[in-house]
C-alpha positions as a Markdown table, in Angstrom:
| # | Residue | x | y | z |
|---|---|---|---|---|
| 1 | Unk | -179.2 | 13.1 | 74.9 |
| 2 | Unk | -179.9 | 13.4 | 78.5 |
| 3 | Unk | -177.8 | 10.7 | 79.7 |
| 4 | Unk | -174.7 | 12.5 | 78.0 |
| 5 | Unk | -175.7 | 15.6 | 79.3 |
| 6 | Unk | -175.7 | 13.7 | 83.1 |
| 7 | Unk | -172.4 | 11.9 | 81.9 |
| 8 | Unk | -170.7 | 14.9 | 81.3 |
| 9 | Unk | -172.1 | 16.7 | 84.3 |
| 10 | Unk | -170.8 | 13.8 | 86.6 |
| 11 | Unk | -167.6 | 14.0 | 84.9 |
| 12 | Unk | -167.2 | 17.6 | 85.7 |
| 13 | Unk | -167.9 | 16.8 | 89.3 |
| 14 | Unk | -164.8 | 14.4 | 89.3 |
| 15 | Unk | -162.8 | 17.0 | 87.5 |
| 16 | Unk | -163.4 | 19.6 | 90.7 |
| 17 | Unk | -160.7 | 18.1 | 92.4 |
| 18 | Unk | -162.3 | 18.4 | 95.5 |
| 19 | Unk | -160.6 | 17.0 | 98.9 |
| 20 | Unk | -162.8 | 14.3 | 100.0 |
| 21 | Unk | -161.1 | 14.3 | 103.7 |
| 22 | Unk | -163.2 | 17.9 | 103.9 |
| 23 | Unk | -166.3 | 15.8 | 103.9 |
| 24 | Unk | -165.1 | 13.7 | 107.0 |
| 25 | Unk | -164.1 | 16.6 | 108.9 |
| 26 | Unk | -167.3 | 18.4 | 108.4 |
| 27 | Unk | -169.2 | 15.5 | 109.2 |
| 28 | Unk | -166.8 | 15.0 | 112.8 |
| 29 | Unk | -167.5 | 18.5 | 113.6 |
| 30 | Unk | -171.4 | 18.4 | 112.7 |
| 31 | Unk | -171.3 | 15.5 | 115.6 |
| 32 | Unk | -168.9 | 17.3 | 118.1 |
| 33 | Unk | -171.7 | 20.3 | 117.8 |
| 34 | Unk | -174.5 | 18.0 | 118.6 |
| 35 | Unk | -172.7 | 16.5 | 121.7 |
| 36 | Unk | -171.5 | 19.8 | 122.7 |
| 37 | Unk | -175.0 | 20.7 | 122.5 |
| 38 | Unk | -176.4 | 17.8 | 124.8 |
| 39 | Unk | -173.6 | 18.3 | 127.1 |
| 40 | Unk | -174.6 | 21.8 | 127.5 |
| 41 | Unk | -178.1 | 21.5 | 128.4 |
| 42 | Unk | -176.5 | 18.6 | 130.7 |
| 43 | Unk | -174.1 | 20.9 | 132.5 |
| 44 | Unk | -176.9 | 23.6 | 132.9 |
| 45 | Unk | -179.2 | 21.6 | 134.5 |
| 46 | Unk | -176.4 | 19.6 | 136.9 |
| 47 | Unk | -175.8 | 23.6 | 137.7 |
| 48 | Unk | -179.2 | 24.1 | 138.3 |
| 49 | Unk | -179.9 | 21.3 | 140.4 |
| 50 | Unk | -177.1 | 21.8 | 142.5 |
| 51 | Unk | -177.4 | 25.4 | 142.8 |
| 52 | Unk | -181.0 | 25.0 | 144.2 |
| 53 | Unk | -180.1 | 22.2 | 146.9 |
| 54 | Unk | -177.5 | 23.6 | 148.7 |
| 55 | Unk | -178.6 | 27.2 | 151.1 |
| 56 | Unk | -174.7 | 28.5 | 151.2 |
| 57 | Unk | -174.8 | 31.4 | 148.8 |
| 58 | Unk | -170.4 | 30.5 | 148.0 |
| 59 | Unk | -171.7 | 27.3 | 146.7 |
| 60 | Unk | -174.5 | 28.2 | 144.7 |
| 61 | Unk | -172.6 | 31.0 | 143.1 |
| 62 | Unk | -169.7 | 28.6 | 142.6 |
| 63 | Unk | -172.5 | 25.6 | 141.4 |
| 64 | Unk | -173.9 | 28.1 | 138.6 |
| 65 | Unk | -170.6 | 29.5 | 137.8 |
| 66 | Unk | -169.3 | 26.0 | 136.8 |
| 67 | Unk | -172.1 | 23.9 | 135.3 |
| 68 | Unk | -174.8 | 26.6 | 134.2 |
| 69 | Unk | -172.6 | 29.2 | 132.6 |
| 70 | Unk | -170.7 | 26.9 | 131.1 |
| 71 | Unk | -173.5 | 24.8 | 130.0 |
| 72 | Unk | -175.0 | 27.6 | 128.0 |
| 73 | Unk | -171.2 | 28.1 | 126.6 |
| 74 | Unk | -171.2 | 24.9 | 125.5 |
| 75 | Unk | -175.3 | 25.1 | 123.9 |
| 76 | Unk | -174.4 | 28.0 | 121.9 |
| 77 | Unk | -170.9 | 26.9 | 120.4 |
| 78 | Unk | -172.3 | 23.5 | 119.6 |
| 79 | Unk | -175.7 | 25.3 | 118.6 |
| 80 | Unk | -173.4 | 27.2 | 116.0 |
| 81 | Unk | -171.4 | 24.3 | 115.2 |
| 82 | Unk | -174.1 | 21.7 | 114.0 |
| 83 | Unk | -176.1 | 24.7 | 112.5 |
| 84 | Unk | -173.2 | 25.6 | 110.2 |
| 85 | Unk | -172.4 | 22.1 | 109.2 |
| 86 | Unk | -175.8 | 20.7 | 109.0 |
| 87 | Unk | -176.4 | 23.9 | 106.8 |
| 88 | Unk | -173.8 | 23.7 | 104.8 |
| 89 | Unk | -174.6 | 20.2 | 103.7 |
| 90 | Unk | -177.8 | 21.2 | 103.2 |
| 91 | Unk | -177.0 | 24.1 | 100.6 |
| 92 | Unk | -174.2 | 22.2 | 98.7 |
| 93 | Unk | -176.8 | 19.3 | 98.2 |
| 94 | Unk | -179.5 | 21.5 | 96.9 |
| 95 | Unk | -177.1 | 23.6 | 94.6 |
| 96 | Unk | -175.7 | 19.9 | 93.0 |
| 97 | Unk | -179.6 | 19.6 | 92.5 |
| 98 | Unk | -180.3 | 22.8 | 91.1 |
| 99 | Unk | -177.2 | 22.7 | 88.7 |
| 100 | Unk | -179.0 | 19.2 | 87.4 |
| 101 | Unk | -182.8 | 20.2 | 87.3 |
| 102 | Unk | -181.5 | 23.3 | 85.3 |
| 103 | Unk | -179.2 | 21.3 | 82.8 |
| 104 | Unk | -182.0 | 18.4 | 81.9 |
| 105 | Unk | -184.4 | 21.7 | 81.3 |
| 106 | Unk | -182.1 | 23.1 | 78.7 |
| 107 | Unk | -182.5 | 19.6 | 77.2 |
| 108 | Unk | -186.0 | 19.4 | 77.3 |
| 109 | Unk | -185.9 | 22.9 | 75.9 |
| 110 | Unk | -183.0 | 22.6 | 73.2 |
| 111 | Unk | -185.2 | 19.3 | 72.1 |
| 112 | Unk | -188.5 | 21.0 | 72.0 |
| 113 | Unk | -186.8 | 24.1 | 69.8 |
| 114 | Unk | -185.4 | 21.4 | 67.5 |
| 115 | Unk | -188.9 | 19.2 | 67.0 |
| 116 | Unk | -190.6 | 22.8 | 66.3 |
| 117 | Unk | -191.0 | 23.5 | 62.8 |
| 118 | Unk | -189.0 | 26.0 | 61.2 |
């Protein structure tokens, strides 16, 4: 009984019609978040670095202007980016899971209420 119940649930997931490319592009922007991250704590300490070894004021200004400002641009868009892809996966996984946990307890309980005596 259970392994028609997990047939019919799998062939409900193919009947979705869902756009498998979706996948891919979620994946490709999970990974642009995560390198947007790195490059963002790169640029901000580049920034920082140069910023601290010059004594021109112009410079340093222009040194956090252009690598730590947009360092931290680039840590919270890809901050954002991998958190709401990563997330995303993560919730779609466990409702798939929850949706089968719940269906193979109605079995056990549907079998339990017919082995009961009436």
């Amino acid at each position: 009984m259970n392994e028609d119940r997990i047939n019919q649930f799998t062939q409900e997931i193919a009947e979705l019609k869902l756009r498998g490319a979706k996948g891919d592009t979620e994946r490709w922007l999970l990974l642009v978040g995560a390198i947007m991250l790195v490059v963002g704590v790169g640029l901000g300490v580049i920034g920082g670095v140069t910023a601290s070894g010059t004594t021109n004021t112009a410079d340093q200004v222009a040194a956090i202007a252009t690598g730590s400002l947009l360092g931290l641009v680039l840590v919270i868009a890809g901050t954002a980016l991998f958190l709401r892809y990563s997330m995303g996966r993560f919730v779609r996984f466990w409702m798939v899971r929850f949706v089968h946990e719940h269906r193979s307890e109605t079995d056990r309980l549907i079998a339990a209420i017919e082995k009961s005596p009436k």
